[in-house]
C-alpha positions as CSV (number, residue, x, y, z in Angstrom):
1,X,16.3,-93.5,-97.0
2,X,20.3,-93.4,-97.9
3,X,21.8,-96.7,-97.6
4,X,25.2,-97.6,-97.5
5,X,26.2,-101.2,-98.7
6,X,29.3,-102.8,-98.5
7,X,30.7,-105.8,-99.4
8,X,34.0,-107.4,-100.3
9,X,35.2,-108.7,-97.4
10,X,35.9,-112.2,-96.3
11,X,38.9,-114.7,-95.4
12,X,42.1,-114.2,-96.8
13,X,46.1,-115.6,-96.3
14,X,48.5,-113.0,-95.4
15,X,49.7,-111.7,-98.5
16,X,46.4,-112.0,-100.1
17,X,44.2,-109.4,-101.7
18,X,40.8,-108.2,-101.0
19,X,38.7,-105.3,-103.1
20,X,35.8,-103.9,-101.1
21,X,33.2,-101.9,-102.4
22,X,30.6,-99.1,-100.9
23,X,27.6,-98.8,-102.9
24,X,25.1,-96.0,-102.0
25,X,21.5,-94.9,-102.9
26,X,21.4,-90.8,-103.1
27,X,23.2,-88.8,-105.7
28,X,24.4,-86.5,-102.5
29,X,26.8,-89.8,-102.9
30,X,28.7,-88.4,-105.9
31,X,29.3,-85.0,-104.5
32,X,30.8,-86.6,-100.9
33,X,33.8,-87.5,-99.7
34,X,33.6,-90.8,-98.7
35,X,36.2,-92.8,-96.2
36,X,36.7,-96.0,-95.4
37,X,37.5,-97.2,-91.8
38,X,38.0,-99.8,-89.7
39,X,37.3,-101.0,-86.4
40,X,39.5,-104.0,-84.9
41,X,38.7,-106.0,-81.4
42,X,39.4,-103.9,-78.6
43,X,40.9,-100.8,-80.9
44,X,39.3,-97.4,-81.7
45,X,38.1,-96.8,-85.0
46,X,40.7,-95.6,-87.6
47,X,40.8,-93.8,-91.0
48,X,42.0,-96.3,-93.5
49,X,41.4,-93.9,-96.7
50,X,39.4,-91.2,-98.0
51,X,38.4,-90.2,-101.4
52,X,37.2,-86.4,-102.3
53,X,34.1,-85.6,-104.9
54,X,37.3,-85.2,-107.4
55,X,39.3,-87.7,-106.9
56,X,41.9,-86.3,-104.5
57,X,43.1,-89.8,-102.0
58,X,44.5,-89.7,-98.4
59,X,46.0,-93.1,-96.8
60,X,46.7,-93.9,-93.7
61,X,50.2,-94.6,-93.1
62,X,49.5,-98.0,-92.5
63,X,47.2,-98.4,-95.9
64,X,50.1,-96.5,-98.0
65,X,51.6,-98.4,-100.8
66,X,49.1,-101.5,-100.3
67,X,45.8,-100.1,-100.5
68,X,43.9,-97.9,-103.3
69,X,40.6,-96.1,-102.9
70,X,39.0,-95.5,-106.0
71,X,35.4,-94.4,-107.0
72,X,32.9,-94.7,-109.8
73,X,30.3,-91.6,-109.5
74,X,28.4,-93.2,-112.4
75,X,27.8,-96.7,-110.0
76,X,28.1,-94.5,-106.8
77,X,30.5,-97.0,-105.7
78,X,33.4,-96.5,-104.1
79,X,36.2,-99.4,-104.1
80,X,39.3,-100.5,-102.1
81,X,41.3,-102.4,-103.2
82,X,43.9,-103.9,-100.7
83,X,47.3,-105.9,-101.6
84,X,49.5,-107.4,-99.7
85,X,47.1,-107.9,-96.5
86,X,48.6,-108.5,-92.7
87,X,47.0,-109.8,-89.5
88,X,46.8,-106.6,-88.4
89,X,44.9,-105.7,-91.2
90,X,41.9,-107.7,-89.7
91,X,39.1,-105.7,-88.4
92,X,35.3,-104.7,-89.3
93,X,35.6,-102.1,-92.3
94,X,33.2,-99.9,-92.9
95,X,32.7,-97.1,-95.3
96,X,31.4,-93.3,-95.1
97,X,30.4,-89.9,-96.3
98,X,31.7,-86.7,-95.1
99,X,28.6,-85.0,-96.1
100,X,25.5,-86.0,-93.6
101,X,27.6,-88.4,-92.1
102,X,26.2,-92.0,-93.2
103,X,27.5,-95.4,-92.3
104,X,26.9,-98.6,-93.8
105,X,26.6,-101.6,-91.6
106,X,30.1,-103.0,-92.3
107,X,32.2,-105.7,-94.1
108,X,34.7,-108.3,-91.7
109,X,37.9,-108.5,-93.2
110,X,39.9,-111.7,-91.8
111,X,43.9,-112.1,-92.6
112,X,45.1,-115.4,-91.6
113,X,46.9,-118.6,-92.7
C-alpha cells in the first residue's frame, strides 16, 4: 500500500516561514512528478507547485518568488519550503504524484498574527 505523509505545517505570523515535506513509501515515488496543492475554506483546490522526476519546477503565480519545491529521490521526500507567508496563504496543503494519482491526507497551514 503507497502512502503519502506530510507534515510541516502548523501556525505561523505573516511573514513567517514554513518547510513542508511529502514522504512516500514506493520507489514509483522517484520516477513521479509530484505537486503540491492546497485547498482553502470555501475555495477549489489549487496547484501550488510541481516538481518533475528531474528536477524541472513550476509555481503558481502566487507561490513565485516565496516558495521552493525541492526533492530528495534518495529519502523520497519532496519539500516546500515557503517564505514570506500571507493570510491567504492559509489553507489545507496537500501533496501528490502525477503518476497513479496518490494523495496524502494533508498538512493545515495557518498564517496569522
Amino acid at each position: 500500500q503507497v502512502q503519502l505523509v506530510e507534515s510541516g505545517g502548523g501556525l505561523v505570523q505573516p511573514g513567517g516561514s514554513l518547510r513542508l515535506a511529502c514522504a512516500a513509501s514506493g520507489s514509483f515515488f522517484r520516477v513521479s512528478t509530484v505537486g503540491w496543492e492546497r485547498q482553502a475554506p470555501g475555495k477549489e483546490r489549487e496547484l501550488v507547485a510541481s516538481i518533475t522526476m528531474s528536477g524541472t519546477t513550476n509555481y503558481a503565480d502566487s507561490a513565485k518568488g516565496r516558495f521552493t519545491i525541492s526533492r530528495d529521490n534518495a529519502k523520497n521526500t519532496v519539500y516546500l519550503q515557503m517564505n514570506n507567508l500571507k493570510p491567504e496563504d492559509t489553507a489545507v496543503y496537500y501533496c501528490r504524484t502525477y503518476l497513479k494519482n496518490y494523495w496524502g491526507q494533508g498538512t493545515q497551514v495557518t498564517v496569522s498574527s
